[in-house]
N, C-alpha and C positions, 0 to 999 in steps of 0.2 A: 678619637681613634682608639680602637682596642688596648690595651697593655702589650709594653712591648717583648712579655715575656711568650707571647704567643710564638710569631717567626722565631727568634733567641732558641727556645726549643726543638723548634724542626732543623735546627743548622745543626744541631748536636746531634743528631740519627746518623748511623752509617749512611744508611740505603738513601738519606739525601745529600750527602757529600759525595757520595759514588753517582748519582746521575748527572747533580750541578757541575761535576768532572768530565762527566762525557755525554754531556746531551748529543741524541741521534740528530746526524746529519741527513743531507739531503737526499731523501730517496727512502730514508732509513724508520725503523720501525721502533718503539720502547713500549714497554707495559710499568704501569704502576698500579699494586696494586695493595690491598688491607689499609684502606684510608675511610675510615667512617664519620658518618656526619658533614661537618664544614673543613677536616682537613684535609681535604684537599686542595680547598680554596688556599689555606696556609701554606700549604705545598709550594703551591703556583706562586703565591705575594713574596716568598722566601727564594725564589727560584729569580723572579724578578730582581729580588734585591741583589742578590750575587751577580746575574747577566745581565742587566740593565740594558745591554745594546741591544738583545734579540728582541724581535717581535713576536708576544703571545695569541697568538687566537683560539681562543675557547669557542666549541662549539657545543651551544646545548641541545637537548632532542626536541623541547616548548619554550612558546613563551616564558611559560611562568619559570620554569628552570633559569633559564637564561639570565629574566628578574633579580630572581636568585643568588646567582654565582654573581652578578655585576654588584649586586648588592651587598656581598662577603667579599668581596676586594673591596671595594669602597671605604667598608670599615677599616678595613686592615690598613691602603693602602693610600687613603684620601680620595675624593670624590677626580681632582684634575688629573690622577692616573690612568680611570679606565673609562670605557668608551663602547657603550653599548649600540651596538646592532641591529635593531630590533625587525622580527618579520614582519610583515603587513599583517593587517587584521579583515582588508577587504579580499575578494574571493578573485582569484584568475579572471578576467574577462569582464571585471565590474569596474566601473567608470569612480575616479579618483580613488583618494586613501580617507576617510570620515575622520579617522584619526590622527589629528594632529598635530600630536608629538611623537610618533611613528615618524615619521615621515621627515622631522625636523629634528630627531636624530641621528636617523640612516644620513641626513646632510652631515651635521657633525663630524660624526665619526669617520666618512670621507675625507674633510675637509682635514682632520688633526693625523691623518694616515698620513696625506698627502703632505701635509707640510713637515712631517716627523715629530710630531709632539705623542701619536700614539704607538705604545708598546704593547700595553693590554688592551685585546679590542676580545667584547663577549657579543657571539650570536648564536642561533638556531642554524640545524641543516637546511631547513626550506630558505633561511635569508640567505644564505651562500649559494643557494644553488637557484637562486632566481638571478636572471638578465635584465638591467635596467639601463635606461641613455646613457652610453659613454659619458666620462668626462675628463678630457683634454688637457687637466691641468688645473692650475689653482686659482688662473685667470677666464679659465670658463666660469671655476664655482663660485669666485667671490663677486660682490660689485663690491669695489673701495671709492670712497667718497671721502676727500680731503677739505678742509680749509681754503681759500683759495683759485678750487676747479672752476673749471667752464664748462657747463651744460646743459643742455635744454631738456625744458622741464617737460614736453608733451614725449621726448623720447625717455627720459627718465620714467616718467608714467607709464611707459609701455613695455620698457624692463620690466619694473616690478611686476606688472602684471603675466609679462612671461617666465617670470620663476615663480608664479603659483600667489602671488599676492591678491586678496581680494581691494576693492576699491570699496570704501566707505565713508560715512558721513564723520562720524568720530572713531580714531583707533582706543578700542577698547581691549585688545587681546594680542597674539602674538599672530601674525599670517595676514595682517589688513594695515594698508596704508589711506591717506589721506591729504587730499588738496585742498587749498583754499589759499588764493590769490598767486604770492609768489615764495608759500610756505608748504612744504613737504613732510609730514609725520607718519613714519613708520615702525613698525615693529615685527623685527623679525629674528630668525635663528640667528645665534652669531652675538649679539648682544644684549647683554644683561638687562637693562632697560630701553620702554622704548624712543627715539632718537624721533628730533626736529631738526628738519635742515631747510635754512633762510637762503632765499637766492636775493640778491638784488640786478636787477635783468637776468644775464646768464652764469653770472659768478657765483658762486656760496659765499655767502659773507660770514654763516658761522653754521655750527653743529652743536644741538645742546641736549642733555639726557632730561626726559621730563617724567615728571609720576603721572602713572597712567588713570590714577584716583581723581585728584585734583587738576589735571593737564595742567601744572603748572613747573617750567624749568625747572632743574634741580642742580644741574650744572654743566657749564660747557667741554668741548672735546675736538683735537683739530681733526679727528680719524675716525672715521666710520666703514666699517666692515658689515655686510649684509649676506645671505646663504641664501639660496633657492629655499623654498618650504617643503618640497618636495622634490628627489630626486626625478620624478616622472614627467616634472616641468621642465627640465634639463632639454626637451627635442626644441632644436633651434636655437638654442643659447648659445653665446659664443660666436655668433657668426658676421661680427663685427660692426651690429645694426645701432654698438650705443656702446659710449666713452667719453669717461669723463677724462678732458685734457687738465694739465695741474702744470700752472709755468714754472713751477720749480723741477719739472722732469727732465731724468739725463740719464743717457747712457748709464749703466751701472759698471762700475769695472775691475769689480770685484770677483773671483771667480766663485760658481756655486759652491752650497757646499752636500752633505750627503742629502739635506733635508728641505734644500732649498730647492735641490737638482730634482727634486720627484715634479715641483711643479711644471717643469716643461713636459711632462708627458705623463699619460695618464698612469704610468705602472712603475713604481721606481725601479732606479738601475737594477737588470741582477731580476728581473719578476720572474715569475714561472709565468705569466700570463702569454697572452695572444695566439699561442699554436691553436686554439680554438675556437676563439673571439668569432662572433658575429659580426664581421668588418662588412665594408661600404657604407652604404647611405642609409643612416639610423643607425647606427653602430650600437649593438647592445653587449652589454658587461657585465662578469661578477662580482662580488667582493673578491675572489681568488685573483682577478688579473690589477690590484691596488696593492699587494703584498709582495713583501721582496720573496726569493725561493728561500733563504734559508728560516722563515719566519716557521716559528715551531705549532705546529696544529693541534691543538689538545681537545679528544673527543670525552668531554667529560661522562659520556653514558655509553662509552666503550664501542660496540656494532650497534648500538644503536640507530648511531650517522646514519649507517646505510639504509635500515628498515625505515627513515623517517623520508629519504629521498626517494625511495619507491613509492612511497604512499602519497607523499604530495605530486609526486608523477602522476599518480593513477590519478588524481584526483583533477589534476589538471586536463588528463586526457577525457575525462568523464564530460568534464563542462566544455572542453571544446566540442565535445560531440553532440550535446545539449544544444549550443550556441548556433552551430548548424543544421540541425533540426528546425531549428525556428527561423532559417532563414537570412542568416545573419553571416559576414564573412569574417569570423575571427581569424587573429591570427597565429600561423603553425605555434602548439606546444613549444616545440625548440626554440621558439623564437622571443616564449618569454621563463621558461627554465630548462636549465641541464635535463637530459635524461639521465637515468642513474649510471649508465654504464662511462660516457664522460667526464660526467661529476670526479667518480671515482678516478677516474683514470689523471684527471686534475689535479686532485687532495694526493696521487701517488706521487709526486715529484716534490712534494713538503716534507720536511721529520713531523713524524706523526709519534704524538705520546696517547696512548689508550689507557682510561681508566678502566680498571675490575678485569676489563675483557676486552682481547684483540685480534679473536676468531684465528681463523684456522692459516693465514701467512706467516713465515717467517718473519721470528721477534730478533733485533740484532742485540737487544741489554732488558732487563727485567729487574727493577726494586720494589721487593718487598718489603713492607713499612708493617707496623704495629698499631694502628692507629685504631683503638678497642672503641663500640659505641659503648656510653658510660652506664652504668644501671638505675633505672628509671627512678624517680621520686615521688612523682605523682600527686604531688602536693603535702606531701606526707612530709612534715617538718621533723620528725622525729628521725624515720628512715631519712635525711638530709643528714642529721645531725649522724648518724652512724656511721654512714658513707664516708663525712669529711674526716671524722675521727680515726676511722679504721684507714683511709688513705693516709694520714700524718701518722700514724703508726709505720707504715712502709714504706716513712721518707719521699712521700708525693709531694709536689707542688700544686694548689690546688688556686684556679681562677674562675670565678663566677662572673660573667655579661650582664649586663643588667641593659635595657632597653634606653634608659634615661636616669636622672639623677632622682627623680622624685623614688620611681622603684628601687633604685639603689637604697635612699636612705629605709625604706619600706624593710628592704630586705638586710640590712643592719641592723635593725632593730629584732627582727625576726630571729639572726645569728646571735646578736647576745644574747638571749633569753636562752639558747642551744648551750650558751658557753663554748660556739665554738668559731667564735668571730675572728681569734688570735690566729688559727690553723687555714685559712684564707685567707686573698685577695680579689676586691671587688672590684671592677671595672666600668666604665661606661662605653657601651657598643654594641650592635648586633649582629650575631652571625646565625645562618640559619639553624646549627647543631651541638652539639658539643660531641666531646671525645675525649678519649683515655690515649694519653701518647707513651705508650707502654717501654717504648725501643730509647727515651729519649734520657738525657741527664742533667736533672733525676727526672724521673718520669712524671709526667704533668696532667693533671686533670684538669678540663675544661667544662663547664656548664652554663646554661644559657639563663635568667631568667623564668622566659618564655615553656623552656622545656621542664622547669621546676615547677610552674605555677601551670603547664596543659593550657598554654596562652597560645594562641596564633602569633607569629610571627607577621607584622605588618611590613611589608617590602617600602624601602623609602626611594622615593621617585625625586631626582632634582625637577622642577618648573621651574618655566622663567615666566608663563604666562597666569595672569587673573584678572576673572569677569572685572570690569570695572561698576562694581555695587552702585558707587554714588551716583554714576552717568546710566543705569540699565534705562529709568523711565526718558531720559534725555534722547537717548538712541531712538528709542522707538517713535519718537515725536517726528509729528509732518510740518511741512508750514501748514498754518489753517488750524490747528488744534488748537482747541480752549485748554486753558492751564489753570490754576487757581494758585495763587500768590497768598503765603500765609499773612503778610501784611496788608496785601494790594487789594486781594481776590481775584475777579473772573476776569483773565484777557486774553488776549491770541498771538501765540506762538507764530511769531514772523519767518527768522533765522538765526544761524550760531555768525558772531560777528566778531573779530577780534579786536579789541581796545589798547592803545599802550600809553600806559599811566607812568612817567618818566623813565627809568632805567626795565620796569617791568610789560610784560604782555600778557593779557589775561583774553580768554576762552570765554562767551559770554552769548546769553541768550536774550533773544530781542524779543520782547511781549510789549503789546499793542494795546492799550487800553484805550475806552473810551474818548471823542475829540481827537485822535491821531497821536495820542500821546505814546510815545515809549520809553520801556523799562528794560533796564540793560543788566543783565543778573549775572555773576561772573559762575563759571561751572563748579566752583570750589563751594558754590552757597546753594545748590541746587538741592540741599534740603530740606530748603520752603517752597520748593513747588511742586504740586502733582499734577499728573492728569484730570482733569475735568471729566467725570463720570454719572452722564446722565440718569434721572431717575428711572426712563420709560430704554425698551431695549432697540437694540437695531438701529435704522438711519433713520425711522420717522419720531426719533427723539426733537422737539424742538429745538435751536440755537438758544442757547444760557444769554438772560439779559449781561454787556459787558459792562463792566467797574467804572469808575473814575475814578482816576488816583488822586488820594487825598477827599474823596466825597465821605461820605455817612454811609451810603446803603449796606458797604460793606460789612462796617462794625455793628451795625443793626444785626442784619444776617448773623452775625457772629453772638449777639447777646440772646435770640433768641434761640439759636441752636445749644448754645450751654443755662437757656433757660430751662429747655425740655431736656435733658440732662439730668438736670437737678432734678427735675417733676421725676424723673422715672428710678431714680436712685432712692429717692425719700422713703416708699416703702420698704427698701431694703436695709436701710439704714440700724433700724432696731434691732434684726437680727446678727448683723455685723457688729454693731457697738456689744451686743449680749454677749459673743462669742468672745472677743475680746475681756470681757468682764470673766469669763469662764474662767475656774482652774482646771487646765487637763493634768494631762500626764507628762512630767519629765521624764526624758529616756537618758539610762547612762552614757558615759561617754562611750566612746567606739574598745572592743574590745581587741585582743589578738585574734579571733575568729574572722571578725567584721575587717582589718589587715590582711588575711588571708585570701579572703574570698575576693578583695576588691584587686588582690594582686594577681589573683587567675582570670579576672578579666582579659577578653581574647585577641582586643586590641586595646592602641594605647589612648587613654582619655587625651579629647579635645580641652583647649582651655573651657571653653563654654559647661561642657563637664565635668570637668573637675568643679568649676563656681556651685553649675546645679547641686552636686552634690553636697559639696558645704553648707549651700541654701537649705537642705534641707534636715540634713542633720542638726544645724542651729535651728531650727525650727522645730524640729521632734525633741529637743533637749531643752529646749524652751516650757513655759509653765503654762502654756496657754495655746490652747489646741490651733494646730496646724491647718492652715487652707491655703496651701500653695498649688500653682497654678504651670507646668512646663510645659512650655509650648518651643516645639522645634520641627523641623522639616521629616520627613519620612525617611527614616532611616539614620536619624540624627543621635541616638543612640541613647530615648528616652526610657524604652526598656528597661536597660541598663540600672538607672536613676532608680527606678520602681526597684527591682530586685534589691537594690543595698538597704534603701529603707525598710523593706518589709522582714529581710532578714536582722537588721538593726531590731525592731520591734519584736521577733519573735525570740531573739536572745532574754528580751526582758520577759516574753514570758504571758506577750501580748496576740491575739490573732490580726490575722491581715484579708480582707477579701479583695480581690482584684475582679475591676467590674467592665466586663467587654462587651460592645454590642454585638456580636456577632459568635456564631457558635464556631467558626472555623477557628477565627482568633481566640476565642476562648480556648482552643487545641494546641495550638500553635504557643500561648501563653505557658499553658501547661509544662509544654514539653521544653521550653525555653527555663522558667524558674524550677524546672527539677532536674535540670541539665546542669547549671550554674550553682544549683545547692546540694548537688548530690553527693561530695564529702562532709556535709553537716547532717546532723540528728535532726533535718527537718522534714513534715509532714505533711507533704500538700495532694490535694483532691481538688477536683472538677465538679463543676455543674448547669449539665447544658443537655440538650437533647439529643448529645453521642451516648448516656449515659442513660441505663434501662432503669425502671421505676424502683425496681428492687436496690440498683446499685447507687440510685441519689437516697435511697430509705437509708441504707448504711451509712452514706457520707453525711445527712443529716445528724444522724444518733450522733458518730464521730465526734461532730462539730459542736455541737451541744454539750457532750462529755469534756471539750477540751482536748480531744485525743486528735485532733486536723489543725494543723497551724496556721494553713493558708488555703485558702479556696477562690478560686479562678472560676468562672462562670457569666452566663452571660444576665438577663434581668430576672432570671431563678433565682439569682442570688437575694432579691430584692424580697420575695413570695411570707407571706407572715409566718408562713411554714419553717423558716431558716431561722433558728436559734444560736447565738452565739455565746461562750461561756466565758470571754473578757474579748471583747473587741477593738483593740484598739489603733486600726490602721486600716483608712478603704483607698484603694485605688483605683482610680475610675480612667479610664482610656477614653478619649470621644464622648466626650459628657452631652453636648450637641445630638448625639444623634439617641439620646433616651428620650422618652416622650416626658409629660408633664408629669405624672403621678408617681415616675420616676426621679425626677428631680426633686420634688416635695419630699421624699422621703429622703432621700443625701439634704435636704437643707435644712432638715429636722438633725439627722445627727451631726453637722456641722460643729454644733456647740458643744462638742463633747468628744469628738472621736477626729481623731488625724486624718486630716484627706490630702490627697495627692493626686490632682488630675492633670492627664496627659491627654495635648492635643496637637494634633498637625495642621490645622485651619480655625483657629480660635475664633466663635461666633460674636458678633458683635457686642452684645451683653456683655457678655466674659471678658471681651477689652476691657469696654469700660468700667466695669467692678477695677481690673488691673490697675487700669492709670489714676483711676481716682483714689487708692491706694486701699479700697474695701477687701482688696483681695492680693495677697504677693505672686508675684509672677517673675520664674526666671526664663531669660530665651534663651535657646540654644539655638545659633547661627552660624556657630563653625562646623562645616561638613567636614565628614571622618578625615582624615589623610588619604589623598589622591582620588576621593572620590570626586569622581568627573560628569560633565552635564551630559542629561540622555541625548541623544541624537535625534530628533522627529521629524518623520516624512507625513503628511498627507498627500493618499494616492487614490486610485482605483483598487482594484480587488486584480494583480495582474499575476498569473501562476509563476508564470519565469522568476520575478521578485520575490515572493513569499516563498517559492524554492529555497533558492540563494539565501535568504535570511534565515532561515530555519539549520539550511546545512554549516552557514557560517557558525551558526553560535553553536550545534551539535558538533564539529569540526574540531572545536576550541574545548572541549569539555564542558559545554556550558549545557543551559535548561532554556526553553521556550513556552511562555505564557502567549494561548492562543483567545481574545475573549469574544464569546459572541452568545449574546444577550439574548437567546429567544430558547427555551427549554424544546419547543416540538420541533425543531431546525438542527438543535446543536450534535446528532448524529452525524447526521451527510453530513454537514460542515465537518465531523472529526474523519471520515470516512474520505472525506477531500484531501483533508490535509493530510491522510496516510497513505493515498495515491501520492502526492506529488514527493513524499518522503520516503519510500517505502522501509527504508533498514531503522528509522527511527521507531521509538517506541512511544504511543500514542496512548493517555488517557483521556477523561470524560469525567467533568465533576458541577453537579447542578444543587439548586436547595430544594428540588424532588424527590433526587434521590434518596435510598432506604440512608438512617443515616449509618449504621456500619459500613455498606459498600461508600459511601462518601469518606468518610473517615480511611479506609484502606485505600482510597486513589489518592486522597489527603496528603496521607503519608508516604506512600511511594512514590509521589514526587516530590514530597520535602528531602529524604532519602537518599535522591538520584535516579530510582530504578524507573523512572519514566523522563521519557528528552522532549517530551510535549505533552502541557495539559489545555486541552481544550473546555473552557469553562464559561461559566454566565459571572456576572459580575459581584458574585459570592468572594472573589479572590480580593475586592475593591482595600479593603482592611486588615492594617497589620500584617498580613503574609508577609513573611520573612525567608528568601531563599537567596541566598548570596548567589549560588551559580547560574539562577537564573539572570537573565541579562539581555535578554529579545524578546520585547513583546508586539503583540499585533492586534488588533483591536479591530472587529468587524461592525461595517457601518457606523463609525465614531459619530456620526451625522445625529444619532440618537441618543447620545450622552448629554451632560449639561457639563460644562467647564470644570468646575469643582469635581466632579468626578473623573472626570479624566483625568485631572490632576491626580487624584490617588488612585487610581488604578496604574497611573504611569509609574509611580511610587512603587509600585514590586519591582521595578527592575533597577539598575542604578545601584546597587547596596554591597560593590565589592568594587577591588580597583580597577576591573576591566572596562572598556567601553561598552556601553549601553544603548540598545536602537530601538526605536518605538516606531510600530507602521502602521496610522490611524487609516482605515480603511472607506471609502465614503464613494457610492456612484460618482458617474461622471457628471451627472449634473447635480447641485445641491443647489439650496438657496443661501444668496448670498451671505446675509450674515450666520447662517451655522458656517458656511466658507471662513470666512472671517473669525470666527471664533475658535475654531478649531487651528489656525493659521498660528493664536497667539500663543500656543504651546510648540512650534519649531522655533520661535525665540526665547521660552522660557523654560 
């Protein structure tokens, strides 16, 4: 949590003693305003702290806002204070919410209203001003499940399933439960882990929390609490179809109290709610009828509110109109949001606090605050150091945020060397801004990290849910599947079967070998088995001879496969031992530069990145040239890794070529390492076929001179024509996809010169070099923070849907990659999709094109200024566009697995959710059916 000199400050302002003195009552209006940056958010946390009983509701104008502000309380105020809201991310009149923590915390934060544990609850106008299923009370929302009860299991099953639970074979994630025998395993909103509950007949005989890694207990609990996963699941609940009896029940005779009493009805005592309520049969509700009246409404982006509820009106009445067109009987607007003029008239009978601006009504109190945005630094350690000086000159208090403790110590280091470490305090936390609290005693300056070093501020998301890694290949398994046992070898996957080995119960898979034998594998050891993957493709692969356990054939099989192994390693060998015998170059240690630049990184390093990086600086500091090997998923943020090394190198004094196979990536490269080193003295150029004959003549001479540090290009870079005048660092991206005469020449300078190759799908060679230890290899397996898995449908080609997905993500601020792979088609295909969009803005980008005009569509959609590029599968590599985050793929029937995978790889690369729509006739043959299938699970 922040320092607590943060609130301690804003209590000492007049203009916040005079509001915390008479916050606007009901009906009533206030303005605050000269609050820059995150204090506002202080505003509120400090505002909390004095009135603790009122309830706050922030409303932001976006999601990401929203993120935001929930996010700057948190810090401030601990994560169990506030209680985010969140809008939907699916569109008016589309069937479920994709996103699954949307959904699982709009239950939350009902549920903590309703029982009064929430004071700060942050949302958007559109979430407030949409209608969802009543809910009755805190015995509609919860199921509670005791020690003890009496219940039967086939209505138990039909619960979960009506508060949105899926039924699965093993619970891997948070929203899916699972049966087997007289045992119940679910996971859902509501608690931390997910929850086993044992019946013996109709009793529970226990409830135990298990890790959803290993499925193995972790400890027991007489109380289980469960949340719908969606409030949308809510129609029909409650209607007395299922209870669990607990003989210990009795009359309570205690009378409520304020927090207990909201549970008997859906709107605590005292609501502004129901004068407008959608009452009778389907009763539908806002967050406004869950709020008591005097709960104080704070519109953090002033009239905002209103211009955001007109627009998601219009937006709403556009698709119901859509809806009907096609024949469809949606239902009325009103029926699933406020019109605006209701809304308003709603939010009128709340104190309402506006920020900045409160339009043209009567304000009944107005605090103006001093809260100065601070003057920029820009990474400029120097200009840092005047700022802090010159504020201790004029009696400031001065606090710097820092993101984490590693950046913390980063930026102490940074301060001594200022000499002005003494005239600060460093803190650990993030808020999204800083600020100068000019009005306050003594007056305080705040700064972020983030805003020092021009970092992105990365929003932290609590989850409670994650893929289950060890179980992914276990899930996907049928009975009938061959499996290959790293001891046993080839058997068949029977069933999941539970064992209990005296006090414990183990999760266990049954494989079938040879004679009728079976092998009972417990799920915690599931890392000796995989899928059996035939040589030949499709279903007319033969059935694999099966094992005998305890025979020969197996370990045969096994001596001969690491015989040819060995055969195909041997000629390799010489050049590996040589390299090794090499003296390269040691590189100095890290300097204050190499500190600087790793600190404006724009998010914060995964653990797996922070290793890669050590991995490869002891490696360039080492006396004997470098052949590491990063291999990490798209988007895993191997870039990154590249950059620090090559600027490490060019500190000593050394060049770096960076070797891409593709000329867009080679662009995209570019602009990325001169984006990230453009407070340094360094030199980089291109060389690819964006670049006229004249202009690679000059980047030549350059590079030869010494006068180019870095050059980025695609196998131009390779051409006997390219001179280098100290070369000492290549970077190869997708080594795989160079041909051979390419490779021959990187394994010539191997012995001498530092490589560093990055790959998203490591070819089987390249393993093997790895593990046999000819080659170092680090993985990078942690995805960024909150990045989430893509969404994939395979569909038809249907307008109404590719509609809908296009306006969604354009809706959102987002970008739209459209691919379709045929150059004489991909006109009308862009010409389609700018009928079915019309206000959106459409490009066109192929490897025909002239390449400047590719290059300019290139870039105006890296930019933003295009919200759909319609392209051939030139975009397959490396593209890098955070806002993009929808993509759609024509005739996917035509790709091969592997590239769909990295074509899917452009979208997924920020913390929104991500949806992919492989597009494929209605009729295909089965196994592309099937092939394409395995990317909606993975």
């Amino acid at each position: 949590m922040p320092h607590p000199l943060l609130i301690e400050s804003f209590q000492t302002v007049p203009a916040f003693r005079a509001l915390a003195a008479s916050l606007p009552r009901v009906g009533e209006r206030a303005l605050a305003s000269g609050l820059a940056g995150s204090s506002v958010m202080v505003l509120l946390a400090a505002l909390h702290r004095v009135r603790p009983e009122r309830i706050w509701l922030l409303v932001a104008g976006g999601p990401e806002d929203a993120e935001q502000a929930s996010s700057d309380l948190e810090a401030l105020l601990g994560e169990q204070a506030v209680f985010l809201y969140p809008q939907r991310e699916s569109l008016p009149y589309e069937e479920g919410e994709p996103h699954l923590e949307i959904g699982g915390a709009r239950v939350e934060a009902l549920e903590a209203l309703l029982s009064g544990r929430a004071r700060l609850l942050v949302t958007t106008a559109r979430a407030m001003q949409e209608l969802s299923p009543a809910v009755d009370g805190l015995r509609d929302l919860r199921l509670e499940i005791r020690a003890g009860d009496t219940l039967k299991l086939p209505e138990l099953a039909a619960r979960l399933e009506e508060m949105g639970f899926d039924r699965v074979a093993t619970v891997e994630e948070v929203g899916q439960f699972a049966l087997r025998g007289g045992i119940v395993d679910v996971f859902g909103f509501g608690t931390p882990e997910p929850a086993r509950i044992e019946l013996l007949g109709d009793e529970v005989e226990s409830i135990r929390f298990f890790d959803i890694l290993t499925q193995l207990s972790v400890r027991a609990v007489d109380h289980l609490q469960l949340l719908p996963v969606d409030l949308k699941s809510m129609d029909g609940i409650g209607d007395g179809r299922f209870a669990a009896s607990s003989p210990s029940e009795s009359p309570r005779s205690t009378a409520p109290s304020r927090s207990t009493a909201s549970s008997e009805s859906a709107a605590p005592s005292g609501s502004a709610a129901s004068s407008e309520s959608r009452g009778g049969e389907g009763e539908r509700r806002s967050l406004l009828d869950y709020v008591s009246e005097d709960t104080v409404v704070v519109h953090l982006h002033g009239t905002g509110t209103r211009q955001e509820l007109e627009r998601t009106w219009g937006e709403v009445v556009r698709l119901h109109e859509s809806e009907t067109r096609r024949g469809t009987r949606p239902d009325a607007p009103e029926r699933l949001f406020f019109p605006p003029p209701v809304a308003e008239r709603r939010l009128a009978v709340f104190p309402q606090l506006f920020v900045d601006e409160a339009g043209t009504a009567p304000l009944q109190s107005v605090a103006r605050f001093r809260a100065l945005p601070p003057e920029p630094i820009d990474r400029d350690m120097g200009r840092l150091g005047e700022v802090l000086k010159g504020g201790a000159a004029r009696g400031e208090r001065a606090l710097i945020l820092c993101d984490n403790q590693g950046q913390l110590e980063r930026l102490q280091e940074l301060l001594d060397e200022l000499k002005v470490a003494r005239t600060v305090e460093l803190g650990i936390g993030s808020i999204g801004g800083g600020f100068v609290l000019a009005d306050a005693e003594p007056p305080t300056r705040v700064l972020t990290d983030h805003e020092i070093f021009r970092r992105s501020r990365r929003i932290r998301r609590r989850r409670r849910f994650r893929g289950g890694a060890a179980l992914e290949s276990v899930a996907a398994l049928k009975p009938g599947d061959y499996v290959v046992h790293m001891d046993h070898g080839i058997g068949q996957f029977r069933r999941m079967e539970r064992v209990r080995l005296g006090e414990e119960e183990f999760e266990t898979l049954v494989i079938e070998y040879a004679g009728g034998e079976l092998l009972r594998v417990p799920v915690h050891r599931v890392d000796l088995i995989e899928r059996f993957v035939a040589d030949a493709d499709g279903d007319d692969a033969a059935p694999p001879k099966v094992h005998r356990i305890g025979g020969k054939d197996w370990s045969r099989a096994k001596q001969r496969t690491q015989k040819a192994i060995q055969e195909m390693t041997a000629e390799l060998l010489e050049l590996y031992a040589a390299r090794q015998a090499e003296q390269g170059y040691s590189y100095n240690p890290d300097t204050r530069w190499q500190r600087e630049m790793e600190s404006a990184f724009l998010f914060e390093d995964t653990p797996d990145q922070r290793q890669a990086t050590e991995d490869v600086k002891r490696d360039m500091e080492s006396p004997r040239p470098m052949d590491r090997l990063i291999c990490g998923d798209v988007g895993y943020g191997k870039t990154e890794i590249a950059i620090r090394a090559a600027f490490k190198a060019v500190q000593d004094g050394k060049q770096v070529a960076v070797l891409v196979p593709t000329t867009i990536l080679a662009e995209q490269h570019l602009h990325t390492f001169a984006e990230r080193l453009a407070d340094f003295p360094v030199k980089i150029e291109a060389l690819s076929r964006f670049r006229t004959a004249k202009e690679q003549g000059k980047v030549l001479e350059r590079l030869a001179a010494g006068e180019v540090d870095i050059v980025v290009g695609t196998h131009r870079v390779l051409s006997p024509d390219v001179k280098f005048s100290d070369l000492g660092l290549i970077v190869v991206d997708e080594e795989q996809r160079f041909g051979v005469k390419h490779k021959e020449w990187l394994k010539q300078l191997r012995r001498t010169v530092d490589v560093l190759t990055l790959t998203a799908t490591p070819i089987p060679r390249t393993l093997h070099f790895s593990l046999l230890g000819l080659r170092d290899m680090t993985l990078i397996q942690t995805p960024p923070r909150d990045r989430q898995p893509v969404i994939t449908h395979v569909l038809p080609w249907t307008d109404a849907i590719l509609e809908d997905a296009i306006r969604r993500e354009v809706d959102r601020g987002g970008q739209v990659f459209f691919v379709h792979n045929r150059v004489e088609t991909i006109g009308a295909v862009a010409q389609k999709v700018q009928k079915l969009v019309p206000d959106a803005a459409v490009g066109v980008a192929h490897g025909q094109m002239r390449e400047k005009e590719l290059e300019r569509v290139m870039t105006s959609f890296i930019e933003g200024e295009l919200d759909v590029l319609v392209a051939t599968a030139i975009i397959e590599s490396g593209l890098d566009v955070p806002r993009a985050n929808t993509l759609i793929v024509n005739r996917a029937d035509y790709f091969g697995l592997s590239q769909l995978y990295q074509i899917r790889g452009r979208v997924g690369r920020s913390h929104h959710r991500a949806y992919c729509y492989l597009l494929v006739p209605d009729e295909i043959q089965e196994d592309a059916e099937k092939r394409l299938r395995v990317l909606e699970h993975y």
